[in-house]
N, C-alpha and C positions, 0 to 999 in steps of 0.2 A: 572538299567534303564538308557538309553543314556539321556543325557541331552544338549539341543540344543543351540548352540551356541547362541548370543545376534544378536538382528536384525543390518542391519546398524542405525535404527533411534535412540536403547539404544546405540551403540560404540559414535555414534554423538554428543547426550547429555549427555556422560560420560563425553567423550573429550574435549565437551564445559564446564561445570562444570571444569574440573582439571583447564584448559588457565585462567578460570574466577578465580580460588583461587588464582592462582600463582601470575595473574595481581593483586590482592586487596594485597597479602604479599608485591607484589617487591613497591607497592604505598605507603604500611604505612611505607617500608623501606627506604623510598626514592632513589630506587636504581631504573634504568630504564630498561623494560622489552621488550628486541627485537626480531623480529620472528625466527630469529636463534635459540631463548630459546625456542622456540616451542618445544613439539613432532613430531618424522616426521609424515607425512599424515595429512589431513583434513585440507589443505592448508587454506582452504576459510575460516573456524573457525578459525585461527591463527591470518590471514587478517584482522578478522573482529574487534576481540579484540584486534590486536595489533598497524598496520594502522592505523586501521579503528579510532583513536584517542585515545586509553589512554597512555595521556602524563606524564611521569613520571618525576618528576624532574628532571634537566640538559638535560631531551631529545629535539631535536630540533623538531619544527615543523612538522606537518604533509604534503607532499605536495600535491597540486592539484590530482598530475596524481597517487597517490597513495589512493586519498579519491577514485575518480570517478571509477579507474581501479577495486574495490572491486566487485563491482553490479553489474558485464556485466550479457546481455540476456545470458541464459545459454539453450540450447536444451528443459529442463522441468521445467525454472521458467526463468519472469522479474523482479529483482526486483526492479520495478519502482519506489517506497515508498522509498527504501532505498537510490536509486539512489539521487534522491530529495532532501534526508536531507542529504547527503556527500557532492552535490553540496553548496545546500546554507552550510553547515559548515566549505570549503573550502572559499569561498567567505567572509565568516564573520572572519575566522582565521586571512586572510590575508589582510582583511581590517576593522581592530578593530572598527572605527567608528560606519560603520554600526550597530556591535553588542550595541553600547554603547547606539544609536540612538534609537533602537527598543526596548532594554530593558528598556530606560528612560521613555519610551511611555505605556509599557508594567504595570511596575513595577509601577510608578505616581511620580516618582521621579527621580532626576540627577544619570546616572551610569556612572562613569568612573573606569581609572584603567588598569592596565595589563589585557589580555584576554588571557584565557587555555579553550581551545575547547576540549571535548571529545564526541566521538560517539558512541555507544552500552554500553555505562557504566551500569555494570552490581553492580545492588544492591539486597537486599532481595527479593523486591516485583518482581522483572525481571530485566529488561534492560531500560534504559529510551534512547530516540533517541537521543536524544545532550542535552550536557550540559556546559553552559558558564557560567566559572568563574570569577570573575573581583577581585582584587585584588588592595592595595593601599599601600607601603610600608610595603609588605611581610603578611598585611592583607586582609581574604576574606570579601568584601567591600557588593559585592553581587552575589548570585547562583539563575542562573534560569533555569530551566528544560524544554524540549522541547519534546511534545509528537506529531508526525508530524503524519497526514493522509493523503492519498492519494491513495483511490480506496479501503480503510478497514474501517472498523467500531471497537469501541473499542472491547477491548478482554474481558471483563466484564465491568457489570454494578459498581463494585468496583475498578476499576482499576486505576482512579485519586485520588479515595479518599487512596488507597493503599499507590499511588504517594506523597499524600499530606503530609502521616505520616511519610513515611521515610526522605520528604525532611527537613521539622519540626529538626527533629538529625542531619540534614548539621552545619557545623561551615558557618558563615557568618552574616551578621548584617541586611538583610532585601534577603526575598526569593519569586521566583514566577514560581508557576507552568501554563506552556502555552500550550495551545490544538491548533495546527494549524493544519486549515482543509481547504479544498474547500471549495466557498463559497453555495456551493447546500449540502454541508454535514447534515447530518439529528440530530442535538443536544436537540431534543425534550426528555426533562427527564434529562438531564447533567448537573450538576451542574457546571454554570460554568458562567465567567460575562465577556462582553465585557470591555475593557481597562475603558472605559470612562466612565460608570457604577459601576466603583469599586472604591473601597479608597486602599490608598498605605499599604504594607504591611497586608493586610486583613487576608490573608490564603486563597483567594479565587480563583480558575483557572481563567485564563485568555483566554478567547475563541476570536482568532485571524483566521484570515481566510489568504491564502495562495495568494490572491488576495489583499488584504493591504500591505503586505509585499514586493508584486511584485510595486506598488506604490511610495512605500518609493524606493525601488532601483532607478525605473526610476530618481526620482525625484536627488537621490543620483548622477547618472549617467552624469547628468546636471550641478552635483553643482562641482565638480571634476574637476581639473586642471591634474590630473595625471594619465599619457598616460594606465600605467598598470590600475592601479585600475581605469577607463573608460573600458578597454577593458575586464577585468574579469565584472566586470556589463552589460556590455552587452551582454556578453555569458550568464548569469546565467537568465537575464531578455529574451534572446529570447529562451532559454532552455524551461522556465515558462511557456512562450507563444506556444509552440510547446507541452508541457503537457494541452495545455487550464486554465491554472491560472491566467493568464492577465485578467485584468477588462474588463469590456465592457460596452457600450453606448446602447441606445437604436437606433435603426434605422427602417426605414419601415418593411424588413423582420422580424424583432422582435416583432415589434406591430402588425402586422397582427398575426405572431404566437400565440401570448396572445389574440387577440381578439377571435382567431379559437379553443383554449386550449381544452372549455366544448364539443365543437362536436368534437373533436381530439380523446377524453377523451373515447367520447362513442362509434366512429366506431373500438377503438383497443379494449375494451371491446366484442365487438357484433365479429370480424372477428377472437382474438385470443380466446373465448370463441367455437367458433364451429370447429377451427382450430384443438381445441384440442380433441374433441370430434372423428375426423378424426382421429387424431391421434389414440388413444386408443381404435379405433378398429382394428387399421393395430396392432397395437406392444403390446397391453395388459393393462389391467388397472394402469391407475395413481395410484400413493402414495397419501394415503389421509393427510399427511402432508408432509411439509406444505401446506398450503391451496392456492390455484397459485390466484396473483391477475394479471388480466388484464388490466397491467397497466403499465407504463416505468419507470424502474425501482424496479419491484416491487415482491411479490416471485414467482419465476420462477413454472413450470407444472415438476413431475419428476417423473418420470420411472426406472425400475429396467434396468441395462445396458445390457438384454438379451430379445429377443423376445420371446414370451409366447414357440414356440416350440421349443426354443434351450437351450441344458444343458451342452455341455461342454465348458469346461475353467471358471465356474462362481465362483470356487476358487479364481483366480486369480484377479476377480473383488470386492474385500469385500473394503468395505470403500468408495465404489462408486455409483453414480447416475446421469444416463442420466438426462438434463433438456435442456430445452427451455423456450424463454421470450423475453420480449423488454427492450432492454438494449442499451450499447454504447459500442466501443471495446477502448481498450488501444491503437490503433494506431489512431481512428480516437472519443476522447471522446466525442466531441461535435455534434455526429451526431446518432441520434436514430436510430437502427435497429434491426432487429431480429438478436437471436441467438441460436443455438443449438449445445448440446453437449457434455460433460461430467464433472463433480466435483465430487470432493473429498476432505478427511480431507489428513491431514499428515503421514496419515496410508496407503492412497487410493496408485492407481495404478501409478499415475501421481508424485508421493512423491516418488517412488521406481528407483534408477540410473539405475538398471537393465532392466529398460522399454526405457532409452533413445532413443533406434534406433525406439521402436513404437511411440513413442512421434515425435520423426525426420517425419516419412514418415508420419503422422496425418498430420504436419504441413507445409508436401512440398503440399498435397492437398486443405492446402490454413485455415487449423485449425490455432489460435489464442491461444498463452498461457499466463498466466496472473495470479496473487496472487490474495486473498482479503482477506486479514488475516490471517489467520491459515488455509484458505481453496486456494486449487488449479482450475482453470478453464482452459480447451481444446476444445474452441470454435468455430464455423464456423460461418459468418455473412450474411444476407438478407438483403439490403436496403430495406424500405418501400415501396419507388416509382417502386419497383418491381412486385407489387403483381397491379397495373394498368394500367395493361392490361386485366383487371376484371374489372366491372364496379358494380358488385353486389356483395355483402356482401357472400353469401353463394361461389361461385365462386371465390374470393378473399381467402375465409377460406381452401376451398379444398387444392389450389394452393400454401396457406401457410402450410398445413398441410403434402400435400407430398415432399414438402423439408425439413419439419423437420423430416420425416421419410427416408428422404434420407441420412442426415446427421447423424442420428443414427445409420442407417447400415455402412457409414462407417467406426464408430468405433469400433461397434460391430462386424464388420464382421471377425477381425482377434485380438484375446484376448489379453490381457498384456502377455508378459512373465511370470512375478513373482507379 
């Protein structure tokens, strides 16, 4: 019996695995591990592990254009989450302060010390996103762990406390694990304590928002006599800004939006509830889970990625699911709109290189690609203010409805390769 070669997704996470041994040997060796010590191929895994910060003894610094250069848009993934925590790690490598500042606020006590940044530091429980070390005459003074979001949710409901036990085994004299998220990220259930809340050294996460942190920079930005380290803070703060991290003030449009919220609340309930009803009768019945709420933000309507009478190519589709919803895209977050279009896990069609060039021509038609954790999205977007040129609820829902059946067919229309 022929026995079939391993997918690219097992060569990946072989490949990932061996880089991540060799990095923990050449660590406890104190010998420094450079990507010429790679295997050839799977550049970007090399990158990530070896760039991407693990500093090994005597190695020098990471620099800027080697943090940021790792996480370009690539044809079938942003990684915008990652992009984030390379920037701000470059920023804090190169200007210790910073780190010393956020950890002292963080932790409930004074951090100084030498600063060793590392990024994808791979331990038992995974990978943690950055981790800075402070150091005091060749002692680790204090280790704090940085578990950064941006556009994901965690990976399990165990996954700090996973964080919590391996940090527990760090050598270091006081430890802190930090959850930095947007400040609209949903931590209901997460154990986990805002700074000023906690007592020092507690064991307990530290739930920091990505919009305090943009704060302390500005403020850092002001306090700086030095031409570099002003000009790195101001990149990294209008980077922030251009992700929607920057703070924000109340102003009339915003109060008016909050006064409008409850009837906002109920006309996308009443137009994306009958929109979807449109729907599934052009293209076939909805998945009864999950269960779609109508609502921004909230679980999308999904479909099988083929219309009730089309059968070929639906090999090709496994691990996948047409949806639509009200959502915000990655280039524009701060603005609610419709979206339709396809998701998948790491299995799915959109996770496979051999789809690049359908992924390419999805995306010259105007589709949106985007992570949110372990899942992939290939989206097409609807402003809201589109659908009024309707002035009635039913007429608004049709109108919604045969765009999202438009944007289904055009992914369905021509299948994945593989």
């Amino acid at each position: 019996m022929a026995v079939e070669p391993p997918s690219w997704n097992e060569r990946y996470d072989a490949r990932r695995a061996e880089l991540s041994l060799r990095c923990s040997f050449a660590r406890r060796a104190g010998v420094p591990f450079y990507p010429r010590d790679a295997p050839r191929g799977f550049g970007a895994i090399a990158a990530a592990l070896t760039m991407g910060g693990i500093l090994c003894p005597g190695m020098a610094a990471t620099s800027v254009f080697d943090r940021l250069t790792q996480f370009t848009v690539r044809p079938w993934m942003d990684p915008r989450e990652k992009r984030l925590t390379a920037a701000f790690a470059a920023v804090a490598e190169h200007i210790p302060t910073i780190a010393q500042d956020l950890a002292s606020a963080w932790l409930g006590t004074p951090v100084t010390g030498d600063l060793t940044v590392e990024t994808e530091k791979p331990i038992d429980a995974g990978f943690i996103d950055l981790e800075w070390v402070f150091t005091v005459d060749g002692e680790r003074t204090a280790v704090v762990w940085i578990e950064a979001k941006h556009g994901s949710p965690l990976s399990g409901a165990d996954q700090l406390a996973k964080y919590r036990r391996q940090l527990r085994l760090q050598p270091g004299r006081v430890h802190s694990l930090v959850l930095l998220v947007p400040a609209d990220f949903d931590h209901e259930g997460v154990e986990a304590l805002r700074p000023q809340d906690a007592k020092p050294d507690d064991g307990v996460p530290r739930l920091v928002s990505w919009q305090e942190v943009y704060a302390e920079l500005v403020q850092a930005r002001g306090a700086t006599d030095d031409r570099l380290e002003r000009w790195l803070l101001e990149q990294l703060v209008a980077f922030m800004e251009n992700e929607g991290l920057n703070e924000r003030a109340f102003d009339p449009a915003l109060v008016s939006a909050l006064e409008h919220m409850v009837h906002a609340s109920d006309a996308a309930e009443t137009v994306m509830r009958r929109a979807d009803l449109v729907v599934a009768r052009a293209w076939g019945e909805r998945y009864a889970r999950p269960k779609p709420a109508y609502l921004f933000d909230g679980n999308p309507s999904t479909y099988s990625p083929w219309p009730r009478e089309a059968s070929a190519g639906r090999r090709n589709w496994r691990g996948a699911t047409l949806v639509w919803g009200l959502g915000s895209s990655v280039a524009q977050p701060a603005h609610p709109q419709f979206y339709a279009g396809l998701n998948c896990g790491s299995e799915g069609p959109l996770a496979r290189p051999v789809n690049e060039p359908w992924i390419a021509s999805l995306r010259q038609q105007g589709f949106e690609l985007g992570p949110d954790g372990s899942d992939w999205w290939l989206t097409s977007y609807l402003p809201i203010g589109n659908l009024l040129s309707e002035t009635r609820a039913p007429e608004q829902a049709h109108r919604l409805g045969e765009w999202v059946l438009g944007e289904f067919r055009k992914v369905s229309s021509r299948p994945p390769a593989g």
